[in-house]
C-alpha positions as CSV (number, residue, x, y, z in Angstrom):
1,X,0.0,0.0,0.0
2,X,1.1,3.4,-0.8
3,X,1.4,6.6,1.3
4,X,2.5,9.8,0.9
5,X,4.7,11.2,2.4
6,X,5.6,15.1,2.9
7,X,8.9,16.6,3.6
8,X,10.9,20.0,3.6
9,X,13.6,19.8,0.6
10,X,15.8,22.8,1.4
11,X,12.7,25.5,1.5
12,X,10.3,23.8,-0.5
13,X,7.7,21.1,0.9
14,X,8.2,17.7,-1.3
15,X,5.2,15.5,-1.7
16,X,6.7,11.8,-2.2
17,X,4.3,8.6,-2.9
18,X,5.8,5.6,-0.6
19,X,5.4,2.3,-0.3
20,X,4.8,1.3,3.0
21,X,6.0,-2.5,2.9
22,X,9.4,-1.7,1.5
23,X,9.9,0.5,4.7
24,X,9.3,-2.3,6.7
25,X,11.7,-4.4,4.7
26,X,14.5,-1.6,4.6
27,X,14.0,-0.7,8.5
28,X,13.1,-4.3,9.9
29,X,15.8,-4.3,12.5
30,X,15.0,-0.8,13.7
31,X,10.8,-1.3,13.6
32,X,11.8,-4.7,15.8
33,X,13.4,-3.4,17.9
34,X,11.6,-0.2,18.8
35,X,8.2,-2.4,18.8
36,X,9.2,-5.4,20.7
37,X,10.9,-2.9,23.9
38,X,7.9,-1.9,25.7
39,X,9.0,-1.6,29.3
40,X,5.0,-2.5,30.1
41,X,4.8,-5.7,28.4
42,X,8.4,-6.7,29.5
43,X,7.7,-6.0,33.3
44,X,4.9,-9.4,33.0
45,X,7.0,-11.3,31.3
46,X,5.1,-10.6,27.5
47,X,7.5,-11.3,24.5
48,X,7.2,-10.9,20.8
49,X,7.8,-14.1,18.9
50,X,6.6,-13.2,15.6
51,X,6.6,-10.0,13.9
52,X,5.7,-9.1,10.3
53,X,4.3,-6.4,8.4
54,X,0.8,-6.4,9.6
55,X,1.0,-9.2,11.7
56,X,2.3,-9.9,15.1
57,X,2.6,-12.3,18.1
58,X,3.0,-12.3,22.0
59,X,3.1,-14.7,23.9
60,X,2.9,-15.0,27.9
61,X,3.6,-17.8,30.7
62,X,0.7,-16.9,33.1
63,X,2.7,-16.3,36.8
64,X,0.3,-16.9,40.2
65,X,0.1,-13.4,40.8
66,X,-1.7,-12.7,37.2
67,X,-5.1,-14.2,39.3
68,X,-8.3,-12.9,40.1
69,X,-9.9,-14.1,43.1
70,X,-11.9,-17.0,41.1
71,X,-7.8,-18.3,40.6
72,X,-8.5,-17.2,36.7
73,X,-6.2,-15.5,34.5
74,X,-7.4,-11.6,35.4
75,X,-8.9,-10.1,32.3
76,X,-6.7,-7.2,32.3
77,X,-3.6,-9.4,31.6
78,X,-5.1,-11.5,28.8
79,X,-6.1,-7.3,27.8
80,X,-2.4,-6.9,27.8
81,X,-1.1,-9.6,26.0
82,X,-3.6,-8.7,23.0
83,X,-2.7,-4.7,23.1
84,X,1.1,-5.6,22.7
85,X,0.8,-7.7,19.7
86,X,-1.9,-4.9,18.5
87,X,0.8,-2.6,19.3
88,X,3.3,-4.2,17.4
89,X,1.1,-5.2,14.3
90,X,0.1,-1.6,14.0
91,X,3.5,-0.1,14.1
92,X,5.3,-2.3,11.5
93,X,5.9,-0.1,9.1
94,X,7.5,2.3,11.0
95,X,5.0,4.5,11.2
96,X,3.7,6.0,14.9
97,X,0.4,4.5,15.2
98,X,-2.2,4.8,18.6
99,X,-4.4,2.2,20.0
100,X,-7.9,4.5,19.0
101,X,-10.8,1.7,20.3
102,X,-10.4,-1.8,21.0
103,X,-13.3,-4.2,22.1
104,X,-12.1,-7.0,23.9
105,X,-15.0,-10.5,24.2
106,X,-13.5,-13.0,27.3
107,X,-14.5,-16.8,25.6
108,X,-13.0,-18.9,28.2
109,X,-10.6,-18.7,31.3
110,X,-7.1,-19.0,31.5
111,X,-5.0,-20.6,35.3
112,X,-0.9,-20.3,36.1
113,X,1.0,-21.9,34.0
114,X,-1.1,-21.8,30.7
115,X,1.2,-19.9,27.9
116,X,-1.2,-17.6,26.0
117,X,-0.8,-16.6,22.8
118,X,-2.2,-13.3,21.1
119,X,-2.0,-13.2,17.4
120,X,-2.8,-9.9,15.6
121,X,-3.9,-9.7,12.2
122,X,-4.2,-6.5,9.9
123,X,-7.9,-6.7,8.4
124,X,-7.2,-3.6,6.4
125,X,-5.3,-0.4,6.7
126,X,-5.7,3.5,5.1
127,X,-3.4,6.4,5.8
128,X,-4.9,7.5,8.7
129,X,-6.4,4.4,10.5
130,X,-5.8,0.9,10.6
131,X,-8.5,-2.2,11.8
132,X,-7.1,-5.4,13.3
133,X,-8.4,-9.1,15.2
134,X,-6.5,-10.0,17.6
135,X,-7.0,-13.8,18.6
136,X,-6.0,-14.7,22.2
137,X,-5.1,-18.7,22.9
138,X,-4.2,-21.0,25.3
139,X,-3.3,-24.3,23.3
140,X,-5.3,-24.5,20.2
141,X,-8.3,-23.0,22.4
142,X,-9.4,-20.0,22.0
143,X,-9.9,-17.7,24.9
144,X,-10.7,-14.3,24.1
145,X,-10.9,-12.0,20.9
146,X,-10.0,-8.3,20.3
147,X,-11.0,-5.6,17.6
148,X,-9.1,-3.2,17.5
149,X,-8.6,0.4,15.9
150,X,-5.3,2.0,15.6
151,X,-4.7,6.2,14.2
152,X,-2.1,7.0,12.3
153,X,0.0,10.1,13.1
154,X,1.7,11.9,10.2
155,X,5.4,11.0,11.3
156,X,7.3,7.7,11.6
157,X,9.5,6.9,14.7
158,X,12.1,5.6,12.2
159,X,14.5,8.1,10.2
160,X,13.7,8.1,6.5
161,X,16.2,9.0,3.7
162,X,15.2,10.2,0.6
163,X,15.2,7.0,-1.3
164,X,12.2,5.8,1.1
């Protein structure tokens, strides 16, 4: 998918069609490792094991103190897990995008021990917004599911050259 992209050429303001998926290719290192550092999703143990333009997976070992007081995985952790690989789906190509509305549906209940898995998936994407589903499992089970809205912003967190 294309983009455009503006920039100041000496004095005058260059408008420059991009493509959005050779960024990602060019920058992959940089986009990886910005994405997968979140001091957040670090401090409970999350970690990126897949990342791709557009797609994106995190994956958690569920600690005792992750509980509610049923002895289920709390909501707001499974929440977590699905935001970072939203997060990181959303941001693969470098350019700053926000979490805008996510809907979250709890299917079934997660206990210590269990690895979860959240796998986001790009449905579609424009130049201001992009629409994902973010699939959370335990196993081949599937525990909760996320929709989720990301905006845009105008700038990427990467530095661009002139042959981007």
């Amino acid at each position: 998918m294309s983009q455009l992209l503006w920039y100041w050429k000496g004095q005058v303001m260059v408008k420059k069609q991009i493509d959005e998926y050779q960024i990602y290719e060019k920058h992959y290192e940089q986009i990886h490792e910005q994405v997968k550092n979140d001091p957040y999703a670090k401090s409970l143990g999350i970690q990126l094991t897949k990342f791709e333009a557009g797609f994106a997976e995190a994956t958690l070992e569920v600690q005792s103190t992750m509980v509610n007081a049923y002895g289920t995985v709390h909501g707001a952790v499974i929440y977590a897990v699905a935001d970072h690989a939203f997060s990181a789906a959303c941001n693969a190509y470098g350019k700053t995008s926000l979490g805008l509305s996510t809907t979250i549906q709890f299917i079934e209940s997660a206990k210590p021990g269990d690895k979860i898995v959240a796998r986001a998936t790009e449905v579609k994407r424009n130049y201001r917004t992009g629409f994902y589903r973010i699939d959370v499992l335990h196993e081949q089970n599937l525990i909760a599911t996320m929709e989720a809205v990301s905006y845009r912003k105008d700038h990427y967190f990467i530095e661009l050259d002139e042959q981007d």
